[in-house]
MARPATI-332780 format. One record per residue (C-alpha): residue in one letter; z, x, y; residue number from 1. Coordinates in nm, 2 decimals, m for minus. Layout:
! MARPATI-332780
A, Z, X, Y, NUM
...
! end
This chain:
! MARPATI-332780
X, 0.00, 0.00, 0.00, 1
X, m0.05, 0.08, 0.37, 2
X, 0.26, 0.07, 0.49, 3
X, 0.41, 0.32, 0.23, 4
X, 0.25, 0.58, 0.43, 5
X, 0.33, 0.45, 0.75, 6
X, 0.71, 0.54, 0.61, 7
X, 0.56, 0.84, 0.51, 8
X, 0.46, 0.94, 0.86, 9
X, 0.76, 0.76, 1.04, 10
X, 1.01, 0.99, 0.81, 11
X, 0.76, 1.26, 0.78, 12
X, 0.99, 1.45, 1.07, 13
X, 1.31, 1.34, 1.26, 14
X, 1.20, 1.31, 1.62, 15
X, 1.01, 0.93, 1.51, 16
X, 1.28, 0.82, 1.34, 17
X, 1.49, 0.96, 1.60, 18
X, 1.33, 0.79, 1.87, 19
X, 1.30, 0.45, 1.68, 20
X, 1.67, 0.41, 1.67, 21
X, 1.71, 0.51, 2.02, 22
X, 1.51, 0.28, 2.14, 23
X, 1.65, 0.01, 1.92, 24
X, 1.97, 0.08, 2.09, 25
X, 1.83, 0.13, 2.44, 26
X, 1.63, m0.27, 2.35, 27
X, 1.99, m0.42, 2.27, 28
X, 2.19, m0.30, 2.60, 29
X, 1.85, m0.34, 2.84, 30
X, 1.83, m0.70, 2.72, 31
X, 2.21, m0.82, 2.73, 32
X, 2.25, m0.67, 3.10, 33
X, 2.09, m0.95, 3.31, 34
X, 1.86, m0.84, 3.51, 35
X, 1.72, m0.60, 3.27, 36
X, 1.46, m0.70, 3.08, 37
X, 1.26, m0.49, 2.85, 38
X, 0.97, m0.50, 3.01, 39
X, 1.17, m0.36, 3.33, 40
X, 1.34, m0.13, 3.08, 41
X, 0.98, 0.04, 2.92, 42
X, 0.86, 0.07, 3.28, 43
X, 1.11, 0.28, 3.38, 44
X, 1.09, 0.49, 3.06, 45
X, 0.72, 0.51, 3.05, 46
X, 0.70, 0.89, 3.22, 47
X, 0.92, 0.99, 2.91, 48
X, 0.65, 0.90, 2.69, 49
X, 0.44, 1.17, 2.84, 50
X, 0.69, 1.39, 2.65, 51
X, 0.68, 1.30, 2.32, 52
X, 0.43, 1.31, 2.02, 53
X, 0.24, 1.01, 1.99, 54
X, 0.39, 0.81, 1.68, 55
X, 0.76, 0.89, 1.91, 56
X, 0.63, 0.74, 2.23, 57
X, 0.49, 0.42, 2.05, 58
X, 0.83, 0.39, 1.83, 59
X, 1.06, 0.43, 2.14, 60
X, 0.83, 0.14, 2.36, 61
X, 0.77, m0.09, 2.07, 62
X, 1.16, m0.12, 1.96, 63
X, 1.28, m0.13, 2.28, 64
X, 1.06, m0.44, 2.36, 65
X, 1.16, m0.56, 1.98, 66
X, 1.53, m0.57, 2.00, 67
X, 1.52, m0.67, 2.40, 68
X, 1.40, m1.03, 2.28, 69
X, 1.70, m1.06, 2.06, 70
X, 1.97, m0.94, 2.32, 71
X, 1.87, m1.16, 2.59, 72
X, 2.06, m1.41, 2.39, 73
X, 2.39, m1.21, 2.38, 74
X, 2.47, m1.30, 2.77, 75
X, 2.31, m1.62, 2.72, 76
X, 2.50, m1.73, 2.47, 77
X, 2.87, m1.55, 2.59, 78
X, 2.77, m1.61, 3.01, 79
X, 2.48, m1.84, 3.03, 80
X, 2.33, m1.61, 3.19, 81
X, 2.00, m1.56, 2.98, 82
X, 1.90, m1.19, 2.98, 83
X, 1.55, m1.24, 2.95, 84
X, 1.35, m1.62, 3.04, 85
X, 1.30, m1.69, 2.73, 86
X, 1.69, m1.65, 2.65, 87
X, 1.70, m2.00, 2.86, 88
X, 1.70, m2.23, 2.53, 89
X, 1.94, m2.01, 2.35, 90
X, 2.17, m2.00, 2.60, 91
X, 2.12, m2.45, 2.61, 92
X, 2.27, m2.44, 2.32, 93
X, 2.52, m2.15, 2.23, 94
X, 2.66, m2.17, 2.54, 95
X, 2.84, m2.49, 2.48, 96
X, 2.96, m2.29, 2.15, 97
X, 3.11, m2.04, 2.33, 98
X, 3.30, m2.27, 2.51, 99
X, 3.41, m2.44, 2.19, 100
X, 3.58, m2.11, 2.07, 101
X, 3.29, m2.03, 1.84, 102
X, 3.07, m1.77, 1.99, 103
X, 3.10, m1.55, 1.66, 104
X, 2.91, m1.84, 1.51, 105
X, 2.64, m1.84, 1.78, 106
X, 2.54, m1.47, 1.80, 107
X, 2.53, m1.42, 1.42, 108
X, 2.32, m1.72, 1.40, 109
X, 2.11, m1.62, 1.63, 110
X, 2.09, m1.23, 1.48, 111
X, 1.98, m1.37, 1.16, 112
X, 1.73, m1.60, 1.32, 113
X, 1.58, m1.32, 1.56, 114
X, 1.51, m1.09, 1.25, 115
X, 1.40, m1.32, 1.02, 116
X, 1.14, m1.45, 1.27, 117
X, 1.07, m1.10, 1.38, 118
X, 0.98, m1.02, 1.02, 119
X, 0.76, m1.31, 0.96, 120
X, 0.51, m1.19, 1.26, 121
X, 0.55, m0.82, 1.12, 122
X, 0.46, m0.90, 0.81, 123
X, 0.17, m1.04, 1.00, 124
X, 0.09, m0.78, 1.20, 125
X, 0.06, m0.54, 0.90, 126
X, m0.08, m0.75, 0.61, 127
X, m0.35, m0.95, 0.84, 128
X, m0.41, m0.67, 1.20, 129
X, m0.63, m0.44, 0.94, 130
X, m0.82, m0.71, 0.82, 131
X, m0.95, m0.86, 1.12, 132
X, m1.00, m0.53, 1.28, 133
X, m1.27, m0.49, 1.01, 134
X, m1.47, m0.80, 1.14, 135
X, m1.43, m0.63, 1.53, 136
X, m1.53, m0.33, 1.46, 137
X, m1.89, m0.46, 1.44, 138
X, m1.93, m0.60, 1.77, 139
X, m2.08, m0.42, 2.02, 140
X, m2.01, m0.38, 2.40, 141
X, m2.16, m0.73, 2.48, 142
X, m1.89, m0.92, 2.26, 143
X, m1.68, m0.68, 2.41, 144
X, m1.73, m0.79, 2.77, 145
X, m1.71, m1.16, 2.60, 146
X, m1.39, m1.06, 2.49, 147
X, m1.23, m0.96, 2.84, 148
X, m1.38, m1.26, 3.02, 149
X, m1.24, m1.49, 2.76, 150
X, m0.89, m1.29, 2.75, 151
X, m0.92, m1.25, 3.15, 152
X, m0.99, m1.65, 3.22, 153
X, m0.72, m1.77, 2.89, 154
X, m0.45, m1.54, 3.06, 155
X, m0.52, m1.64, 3.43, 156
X, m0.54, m1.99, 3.34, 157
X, m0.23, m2.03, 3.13, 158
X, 0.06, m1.85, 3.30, 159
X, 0.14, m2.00, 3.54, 160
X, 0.16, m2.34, 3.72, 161
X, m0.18, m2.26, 3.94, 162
X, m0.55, m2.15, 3.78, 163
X, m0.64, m1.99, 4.12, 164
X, m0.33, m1.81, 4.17, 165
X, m0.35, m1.69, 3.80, 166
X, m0.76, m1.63, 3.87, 167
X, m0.68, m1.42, 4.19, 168
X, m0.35, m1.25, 4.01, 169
X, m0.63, m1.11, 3.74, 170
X, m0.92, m1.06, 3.99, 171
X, m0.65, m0.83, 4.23, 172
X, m0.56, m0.65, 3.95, 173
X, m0.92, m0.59, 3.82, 174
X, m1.02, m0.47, 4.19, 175
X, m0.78, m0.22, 4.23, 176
X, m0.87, m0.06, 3.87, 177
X, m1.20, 0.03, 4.04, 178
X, m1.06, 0.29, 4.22, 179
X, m1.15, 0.60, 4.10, 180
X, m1.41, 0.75, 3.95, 181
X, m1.71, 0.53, 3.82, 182
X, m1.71, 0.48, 3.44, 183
X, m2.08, 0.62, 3.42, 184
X, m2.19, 0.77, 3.66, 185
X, m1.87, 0.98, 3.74, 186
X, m1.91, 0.95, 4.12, 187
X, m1.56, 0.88, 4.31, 188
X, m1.52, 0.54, 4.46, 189
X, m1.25, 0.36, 4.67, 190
X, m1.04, 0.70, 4.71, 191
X, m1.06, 0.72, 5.08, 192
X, m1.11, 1.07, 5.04, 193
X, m0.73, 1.09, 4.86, 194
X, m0.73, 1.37, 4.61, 195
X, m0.44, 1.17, 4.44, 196
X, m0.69, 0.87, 4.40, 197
X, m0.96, 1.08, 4.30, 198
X, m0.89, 0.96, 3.91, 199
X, m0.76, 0.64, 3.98, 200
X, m0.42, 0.47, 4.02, 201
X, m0.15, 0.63, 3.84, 202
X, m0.02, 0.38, 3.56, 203
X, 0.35, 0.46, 3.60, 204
X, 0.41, 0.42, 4.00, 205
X, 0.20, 0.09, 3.98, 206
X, 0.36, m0.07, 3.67, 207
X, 0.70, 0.09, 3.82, 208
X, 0.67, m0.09, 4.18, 209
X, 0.52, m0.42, 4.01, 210
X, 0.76, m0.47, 3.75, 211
X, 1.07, m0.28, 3.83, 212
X, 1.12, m0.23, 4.22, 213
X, 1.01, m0.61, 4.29, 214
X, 1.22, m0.71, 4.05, 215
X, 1.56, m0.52, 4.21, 216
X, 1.44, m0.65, 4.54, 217
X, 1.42, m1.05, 4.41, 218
X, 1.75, m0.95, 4.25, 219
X, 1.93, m0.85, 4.58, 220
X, 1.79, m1.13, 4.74, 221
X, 1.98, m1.38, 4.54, 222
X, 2.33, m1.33, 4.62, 223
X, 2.49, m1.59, 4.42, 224
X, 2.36, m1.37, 4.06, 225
X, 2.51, m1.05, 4.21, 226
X, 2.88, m1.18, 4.33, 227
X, 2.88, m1.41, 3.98, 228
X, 3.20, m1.34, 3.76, 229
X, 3.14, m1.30, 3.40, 230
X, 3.41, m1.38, 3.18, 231
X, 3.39, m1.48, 2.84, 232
X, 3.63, m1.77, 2.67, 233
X, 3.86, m1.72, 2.43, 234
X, 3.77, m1.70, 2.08, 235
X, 3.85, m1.92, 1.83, 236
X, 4.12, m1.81, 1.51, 237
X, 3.94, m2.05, 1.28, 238
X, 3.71, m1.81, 1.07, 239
X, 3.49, m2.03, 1.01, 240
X, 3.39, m2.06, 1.33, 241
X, 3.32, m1.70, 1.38, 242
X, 3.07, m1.69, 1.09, 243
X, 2.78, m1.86, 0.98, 244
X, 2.83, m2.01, 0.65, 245
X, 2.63, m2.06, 0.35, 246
X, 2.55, m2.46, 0.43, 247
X, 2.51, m2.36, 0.83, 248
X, 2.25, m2.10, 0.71, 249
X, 2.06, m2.36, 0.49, 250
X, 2.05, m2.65, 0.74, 251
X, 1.90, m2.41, 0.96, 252
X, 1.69, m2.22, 0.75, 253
X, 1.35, m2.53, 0.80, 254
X, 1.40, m2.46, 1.15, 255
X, 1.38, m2.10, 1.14, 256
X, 1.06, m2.13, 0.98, 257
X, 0.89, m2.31, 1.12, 258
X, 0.98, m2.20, 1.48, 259
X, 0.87, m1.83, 1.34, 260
X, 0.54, m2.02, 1.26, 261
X, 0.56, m2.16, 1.58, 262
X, 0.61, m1.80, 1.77, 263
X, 0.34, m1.63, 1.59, 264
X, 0.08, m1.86, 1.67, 265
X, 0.16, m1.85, 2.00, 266
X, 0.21, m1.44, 2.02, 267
X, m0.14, m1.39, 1.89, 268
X, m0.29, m1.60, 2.21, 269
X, m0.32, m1.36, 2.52, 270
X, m0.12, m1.48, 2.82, 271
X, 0.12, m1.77, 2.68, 272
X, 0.44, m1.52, 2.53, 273
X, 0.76, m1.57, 2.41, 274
X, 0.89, m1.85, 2.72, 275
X, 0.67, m2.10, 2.63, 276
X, 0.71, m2.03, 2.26, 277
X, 1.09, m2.09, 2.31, 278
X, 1.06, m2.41, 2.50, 279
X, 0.77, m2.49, 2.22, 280
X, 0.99, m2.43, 1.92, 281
X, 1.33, m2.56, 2.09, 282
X, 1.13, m2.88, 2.13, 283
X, 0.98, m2.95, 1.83, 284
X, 1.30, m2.89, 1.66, 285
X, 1.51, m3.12, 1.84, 286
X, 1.26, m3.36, 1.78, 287
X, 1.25, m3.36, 1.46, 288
X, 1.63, m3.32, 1.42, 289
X, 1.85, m3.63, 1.32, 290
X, 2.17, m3.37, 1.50, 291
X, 2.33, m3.56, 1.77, 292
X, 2.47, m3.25, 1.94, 293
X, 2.17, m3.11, 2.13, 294
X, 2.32, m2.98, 2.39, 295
X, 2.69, m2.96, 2.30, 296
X, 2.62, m2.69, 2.08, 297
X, 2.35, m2.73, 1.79, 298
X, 2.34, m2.44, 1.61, 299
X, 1.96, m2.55, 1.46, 300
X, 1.84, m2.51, 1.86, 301
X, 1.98, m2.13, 1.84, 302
X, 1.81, m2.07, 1.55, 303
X, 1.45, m2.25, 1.64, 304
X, 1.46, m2.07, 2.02, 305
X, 1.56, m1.74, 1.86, 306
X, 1.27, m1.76, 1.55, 307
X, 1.02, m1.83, 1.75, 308
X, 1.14, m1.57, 2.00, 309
X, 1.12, m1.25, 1.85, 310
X, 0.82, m1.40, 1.61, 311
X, 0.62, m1.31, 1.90, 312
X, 0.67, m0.94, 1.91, 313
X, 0.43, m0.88, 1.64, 314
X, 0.22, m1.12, 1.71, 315
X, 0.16, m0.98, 2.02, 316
X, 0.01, m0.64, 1.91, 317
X, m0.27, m0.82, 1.69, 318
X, m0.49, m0.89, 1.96, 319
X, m0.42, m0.56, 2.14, 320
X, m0.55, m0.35, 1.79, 321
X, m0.80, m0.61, 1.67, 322
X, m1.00, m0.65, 1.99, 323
X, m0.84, m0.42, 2.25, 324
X, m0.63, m0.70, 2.47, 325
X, m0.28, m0.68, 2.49, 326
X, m0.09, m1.05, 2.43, 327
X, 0.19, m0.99, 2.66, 328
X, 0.27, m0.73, 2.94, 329
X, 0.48, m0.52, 2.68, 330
X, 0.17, m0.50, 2.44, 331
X, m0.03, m0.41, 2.78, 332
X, 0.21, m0.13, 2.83, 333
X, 0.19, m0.01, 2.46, 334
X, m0.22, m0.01, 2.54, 335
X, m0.08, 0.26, 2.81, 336
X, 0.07, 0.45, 2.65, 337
X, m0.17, 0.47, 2.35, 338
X, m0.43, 0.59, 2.64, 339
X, m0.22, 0.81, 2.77, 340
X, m0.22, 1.01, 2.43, 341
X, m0.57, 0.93, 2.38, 342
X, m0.57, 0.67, 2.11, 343
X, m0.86, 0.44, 2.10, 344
X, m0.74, 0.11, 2.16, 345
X, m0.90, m0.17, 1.99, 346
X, m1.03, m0.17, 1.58, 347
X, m1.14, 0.17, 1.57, 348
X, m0.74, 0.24, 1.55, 349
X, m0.67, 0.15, 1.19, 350
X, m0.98, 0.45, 1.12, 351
X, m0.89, 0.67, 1.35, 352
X, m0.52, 0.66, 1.36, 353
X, m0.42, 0.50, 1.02, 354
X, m0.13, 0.73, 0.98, 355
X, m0.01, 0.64, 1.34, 356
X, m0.06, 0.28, 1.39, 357
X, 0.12, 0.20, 1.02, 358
X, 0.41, 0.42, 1.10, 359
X, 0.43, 0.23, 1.41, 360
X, 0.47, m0.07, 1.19, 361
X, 0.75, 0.15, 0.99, 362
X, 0.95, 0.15, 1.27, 363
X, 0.93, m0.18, 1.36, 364
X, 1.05, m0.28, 1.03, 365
X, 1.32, 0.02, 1.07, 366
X, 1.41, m0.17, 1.36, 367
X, 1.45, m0.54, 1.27, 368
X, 1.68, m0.37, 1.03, 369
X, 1.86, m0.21, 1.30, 370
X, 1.93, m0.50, 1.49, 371
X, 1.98, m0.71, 1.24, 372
X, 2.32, m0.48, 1.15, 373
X, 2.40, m0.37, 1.51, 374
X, 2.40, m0.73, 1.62, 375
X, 2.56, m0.91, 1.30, 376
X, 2.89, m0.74, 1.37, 377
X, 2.86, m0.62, 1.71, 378
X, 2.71, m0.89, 1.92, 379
X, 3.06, m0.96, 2.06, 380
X, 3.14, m0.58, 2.16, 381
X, 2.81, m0.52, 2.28, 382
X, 2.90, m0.88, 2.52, 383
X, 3.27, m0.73, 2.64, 384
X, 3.10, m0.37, 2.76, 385
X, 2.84, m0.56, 2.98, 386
X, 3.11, m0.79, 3.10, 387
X, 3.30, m0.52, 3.21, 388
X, 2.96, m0.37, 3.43, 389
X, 2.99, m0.46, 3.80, 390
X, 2.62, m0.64, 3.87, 391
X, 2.62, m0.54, 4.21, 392
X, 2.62, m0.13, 4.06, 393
X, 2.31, m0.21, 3.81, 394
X, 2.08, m0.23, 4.10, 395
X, 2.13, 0.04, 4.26, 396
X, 2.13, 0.24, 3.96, 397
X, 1.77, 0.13, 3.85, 398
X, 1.66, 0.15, 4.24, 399
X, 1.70, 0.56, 4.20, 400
X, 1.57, 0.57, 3.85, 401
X, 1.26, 0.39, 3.96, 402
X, 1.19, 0.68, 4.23, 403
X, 1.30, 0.97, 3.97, 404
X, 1.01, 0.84, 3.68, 405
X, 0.75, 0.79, 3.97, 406
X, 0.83, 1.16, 4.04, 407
X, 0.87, 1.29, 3.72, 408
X, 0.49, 1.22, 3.57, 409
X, 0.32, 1.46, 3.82, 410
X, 0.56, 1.59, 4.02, 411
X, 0.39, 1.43, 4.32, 412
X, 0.55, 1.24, 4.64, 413
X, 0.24, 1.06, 4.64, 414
X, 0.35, 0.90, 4.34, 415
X, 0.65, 0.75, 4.51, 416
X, 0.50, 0.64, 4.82, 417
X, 0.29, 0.41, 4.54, 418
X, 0.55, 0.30, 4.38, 419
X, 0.73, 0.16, 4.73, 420
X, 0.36, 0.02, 4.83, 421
X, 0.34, m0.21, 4.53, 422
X, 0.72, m0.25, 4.52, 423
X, 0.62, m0.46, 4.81, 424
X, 0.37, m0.61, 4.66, 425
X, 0.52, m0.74, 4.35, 426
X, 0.76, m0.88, 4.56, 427
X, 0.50, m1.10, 4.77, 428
X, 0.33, m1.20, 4.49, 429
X, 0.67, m1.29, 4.33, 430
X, 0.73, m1.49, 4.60, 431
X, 0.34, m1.63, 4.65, 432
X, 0.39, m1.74, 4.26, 433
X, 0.10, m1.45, 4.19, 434
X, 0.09, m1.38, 3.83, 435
X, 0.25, m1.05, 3.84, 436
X, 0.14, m0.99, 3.40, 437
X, m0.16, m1.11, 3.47, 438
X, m0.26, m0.87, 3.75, 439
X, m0.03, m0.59, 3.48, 440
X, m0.31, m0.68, 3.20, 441
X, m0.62, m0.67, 3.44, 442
X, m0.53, m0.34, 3.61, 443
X, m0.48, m0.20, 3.27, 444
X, m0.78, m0.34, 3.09, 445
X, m1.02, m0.32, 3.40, 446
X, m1.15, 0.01, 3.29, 447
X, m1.26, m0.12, 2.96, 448
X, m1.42, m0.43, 3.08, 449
X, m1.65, m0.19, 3.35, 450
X, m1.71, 0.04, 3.08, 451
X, m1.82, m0.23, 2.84, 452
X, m2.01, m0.44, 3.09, 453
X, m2.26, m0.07, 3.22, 454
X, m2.30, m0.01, 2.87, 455
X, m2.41, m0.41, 2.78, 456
X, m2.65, m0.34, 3.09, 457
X, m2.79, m0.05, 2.95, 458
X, m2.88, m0.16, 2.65, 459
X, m3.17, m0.40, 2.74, 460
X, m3.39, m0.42, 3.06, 461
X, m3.33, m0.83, 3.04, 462
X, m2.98, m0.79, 3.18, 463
X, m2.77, m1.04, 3.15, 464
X, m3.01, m1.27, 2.90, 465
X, m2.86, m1.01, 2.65, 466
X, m2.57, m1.25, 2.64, 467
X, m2.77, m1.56, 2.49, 468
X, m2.93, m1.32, 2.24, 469
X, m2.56, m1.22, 2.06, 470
X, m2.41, m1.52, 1.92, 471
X, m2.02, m1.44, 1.92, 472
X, m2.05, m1.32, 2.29, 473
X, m2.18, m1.66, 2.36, 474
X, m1.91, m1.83, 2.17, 475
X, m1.63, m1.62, 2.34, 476
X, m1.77, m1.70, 2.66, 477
X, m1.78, m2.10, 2.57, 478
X, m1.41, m2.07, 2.49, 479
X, m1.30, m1.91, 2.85, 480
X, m1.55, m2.13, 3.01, 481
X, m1.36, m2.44, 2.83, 482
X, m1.03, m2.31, 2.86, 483
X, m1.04, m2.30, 3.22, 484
X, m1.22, m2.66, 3.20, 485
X, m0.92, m2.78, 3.00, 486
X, m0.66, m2.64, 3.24, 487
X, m0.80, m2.76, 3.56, 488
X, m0.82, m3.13, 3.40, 489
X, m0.45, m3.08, 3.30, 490
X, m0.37, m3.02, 3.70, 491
X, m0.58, m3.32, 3.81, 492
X, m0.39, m3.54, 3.58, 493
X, m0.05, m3.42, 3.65, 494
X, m0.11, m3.39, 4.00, 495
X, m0.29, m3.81, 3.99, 496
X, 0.06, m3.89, 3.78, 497
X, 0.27, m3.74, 4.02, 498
X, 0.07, m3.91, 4.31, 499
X, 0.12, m4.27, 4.15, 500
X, 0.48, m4.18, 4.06, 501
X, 0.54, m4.09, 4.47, 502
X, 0.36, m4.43, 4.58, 503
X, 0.54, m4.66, 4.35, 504
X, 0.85, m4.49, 4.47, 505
X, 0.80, m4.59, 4.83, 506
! end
């Protein structure tokens, strides 16, 4: 089997292994500190990558954002204070447990929900990834170009509450991966006669100011999360009610499939993420519940929200190395960092880089078990150390880090000065309701898309008729095309239903 010698590499020498646990570790206290997401986390760690061998760098970044989407739960579930969005439906439900005495109960449950889901999509991810690689492999750079329009229209179009803000989130992000020099013809464009430019936006300062300095300025903005007081309630003696038992487990266990069902359909589709696969999964399973304790404490809501949670991670890498399109900004920073150590991103991977990409599978499995341990019987430790963290010092804290990994990558000012420009502008497009991932996955996929699009030109004098000659081109153009469609007949309905709702009001 594959994966036997993605263990093979993985163990093969200690700094993967090494750096798989780290990161582990690094994933569970970045996602139980509010505020600090993973994403925000990988950003910051991103010039460390530069550092390490290449199976090291993709262990550390992929664990982190692994055991991230379980820890959001642990302040959720002891503060409700979610520590990542989709956290939100955990925190609904285990919240009210907490309160009860029983947050033992809650955390363990949702543990054992996060890894079982997690090891549905990574089962996924390595059985299925490899297979469908070998069908996109054969396409050439027009069902390529297909592929980013469809990926670039499904991402704008879903996140978020507006098409044209998502449409001009993607086409700002796209513009701005222009600069440099040209694909082809190698001439410098858009520089400004900046040496610094001269290849290009760095990665780091840009994802750096987007994702991390935008974020500590929303943060400081909101008073009210900075001055909050996080205490936790006493704990129950019962026992009981600091375990899961055996006929919790079992009543749970329909949910927790088919929420990780649930997550990894939703993971594989570019743009929608682990939120709405929450929300998705929480939903359906109350639904179909005959509990009447949605929200006073259902432990069948923990383990649907938490399934379908970390059921995305996985899922989220198989578009990224079937076609080259991440799922989620995480998976677009993993596309980073495989560039940055020059691995082919796309199908090609599983030839190229067999060893690498199934080790990289070895340590996610490494850590699912990881977690799973770590958080069985230390959920509640790892909840008293953050409670015992100031917020108002956390800020700070990443506001200096930010500037130190800007630095670090090239040892340029320059660097720094980018990371404060688009520090800014995450912030206005924060506050604009911009779609701050989608403009992450167009400035990192931009490059690709040009590259793909000259070549497509190239290859016959008819120009774009090429298109209507290649089949799957024209059928992944016919899904952006009514994708958009769909979404902009969703708006006008919602928006004529809210219109009727206001004038019957009146």
């Amino acid at each position: 089997m594959q994966i036997i010698d993605g263990f093979v590499a993985l163990f093969g020498a200690w700094q993967p292994v090494f750096f798989a646990l780290l990161g582990t570790i690094i994933g569970l206290a970045a996602g139980a500190i509010p505020g600090l997401t993973g994403s925000t986390t990988i950003a910051l760690l991103l010039p460390v990558t530069f550092y390490l061998d290449p199976l090291s760098a993709l262990a550390l970044i992929y664990t982190i954002s692994k055991s991230s989407d379980f820890a959001g739960s642990i302040p959720g579930i002891l503060f409700n204070t979610p520590g990542t969005p989709q956290a939100t439906a955990t925190a609904s439900e285990g919240y009210p447990l907490t309160l009860q005495g029983k947050q033992g109960k809650a955390m363990k449950m949702a543990v054992i929900a996060s890894a079982q889901g997690d090891m549905v999509s990574e089962l996924l991810l390595i059985f299925g990834a490899a297979y469908l690689a070998g069908y996109a492999a054969k396409m050439g750079p027009p069902e390529y170009v297909a592929v980013y329009f469809c990926a670039f229209i499904v991402i704008a179009s879903v996140i978020g509450d507006s098409v044209i803000k998502g449409v001009l989130s993607t086409l700002l992000g796209l513009l701005l991966a222009m600069i440099g020099a040209d694909a082809i013809t190698g001439l410098e464009r858009f520089d400004f006669g900046i040496d610094y430019l001269s290849e290009g936006l760095s990665l780091v300062p840009v994802l750096l100011g987007v994702l991390v300095l935008s974020e500590v300025f929303a943060r400081v903005m909101d008073r009210t999360e900075i001055e909050e007081d996080r205490t936790i309630a006493p704990e129950s003696e019962n026992p009981s009610d600091r375990r899961v038992t055996w006929a919790e487990y079992k009543r749970c266990l329909p949910a927790i499939y088919r929420s990780s069902t649930i997550g990894t359909i939703i993971g594989m589709l570019p743009g929608l993420g682990a939120t709405i696969a929450c929300f998705v999964a929480y939903g359906e399973q109350k639904r179909v519940s005959k509990s009447d304790q949605w929200g006073k404490g259902e432990i069948e809501g923990i383990a649907a929200a938490e399934a379908s949670n970390n059921a995305t991670s996985g899922a989220n890498l198989v578009p990224l190395l079937t076609l080259g399109i991440p799922g989620s900004t995480t998976a677009a920073m993993l596309a980073g960092v495989m560039v940055i150590h020059g691995i082919q991103v796309g199908p090609r991977v599983f030839v190229e880089s067999h060893d690498l990409i199934y080790g990289l599978f070895a340590a996610g499995l490494l850590c699912i078990a990881t977690y799973l341990v770590v958080g069985y019987f230390g959920s509640g430790l790892v909840g008293r150390a953050i409670a015992l963290i100031p917020v108002r010092m956390i800020y700070p804290f990443i506001f200096i880090t930010c500037f130190v990994a800007a630095y670090a990558v090239r040892q340029a000012v320059f660097d720094m000065f980018v990371m404060m420009l688009f520090g800014v502008v995450g912030f206005a497009m924060r506050r604009l309701a911009l779609s701050v991932p989608a403009f992450i996955i167009a400035f990192i996929l931009g490059h690709g898309m040009e590259a793909a699009l000259r070549r497509t030109m190239l290859l016959d004098e008819s120009g774009a008729m090429i298109f209507f000659e290649r089949p799957i081109a024209l059928a992944f153009f016919a899904i952006g095309i009514l994708t958009i469609l769909l979404r902009v007949r969703a708006a006008r309905i919602k928006f004529r239903s809210t219109t009727r709702a206001a004038t019957g009001t009146e």
